[in-house]
Structure formats: structure tokens, C-alpha cells
C-alpha positions as CSV (number, residue, x, y, z in Angstrom):
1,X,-23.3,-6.6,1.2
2,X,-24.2,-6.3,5.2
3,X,-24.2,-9.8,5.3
4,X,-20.6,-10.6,4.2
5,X,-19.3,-7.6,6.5
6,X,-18.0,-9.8,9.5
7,X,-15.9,-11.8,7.0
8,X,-15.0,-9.1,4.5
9,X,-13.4,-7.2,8.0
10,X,-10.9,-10.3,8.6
11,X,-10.1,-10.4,4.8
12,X,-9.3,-6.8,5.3
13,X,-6.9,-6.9,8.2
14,X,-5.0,-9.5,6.0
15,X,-5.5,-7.0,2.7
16,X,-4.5,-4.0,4.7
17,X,-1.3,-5.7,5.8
18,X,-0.2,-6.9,2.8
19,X,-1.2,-3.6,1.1
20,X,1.0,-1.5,3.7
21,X,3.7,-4.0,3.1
22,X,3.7,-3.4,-0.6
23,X,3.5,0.5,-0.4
24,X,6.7,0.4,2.2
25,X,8.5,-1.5,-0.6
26,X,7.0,1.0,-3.2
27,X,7.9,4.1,-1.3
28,X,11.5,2.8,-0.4
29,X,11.9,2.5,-4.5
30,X,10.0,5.8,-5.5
31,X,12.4,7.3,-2.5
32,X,15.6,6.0,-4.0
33,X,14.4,7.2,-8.0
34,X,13.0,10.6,-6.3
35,X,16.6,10.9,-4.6
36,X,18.4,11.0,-8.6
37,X,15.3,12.9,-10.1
38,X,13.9,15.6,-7.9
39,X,12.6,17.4,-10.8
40,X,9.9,14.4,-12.2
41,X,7.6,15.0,-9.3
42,X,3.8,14.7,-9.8
């Protein structure tokens, strides 16, 4: 696992980015279905 380090960092700036991007779109819908249900939290 050491080995593959220096190339498993690059794949994770481009995981990490794509990852934030998804959770921005996931939190804008959770945001809009919290805004109609505010009593279905976790």
C-alpha cells in the first residue's frame, strides 16, 4: 500500500473533487426536502 501512495494522492484530489461536487448537489436536494419536512430529521 506505501508504494501506490504517490499515485493514490493524485487520484484523490480528483475523488475529493468529484466527491464535494456530489455532496453540494446532495445537500442542495436534502435542503429543499428538509425545507417541506422539518420533522423527518435523523
Amino acid at each position: 500500500m506505501a508504494k501506490t501512495v504517490k499515485t493514490a494522492k493524485k487520484d484523490d484530489r480528483k475523488l475529493v473533487k468529484t466527491l464535494e461536487r456530489k455532496l453540494e448537489k446532495t445537500r442542495a436536494k436534502l435542503k429543499k426536502a428538509t425545507k417541506g419536512s422539518k420533522g423527518k430529521k435523523k
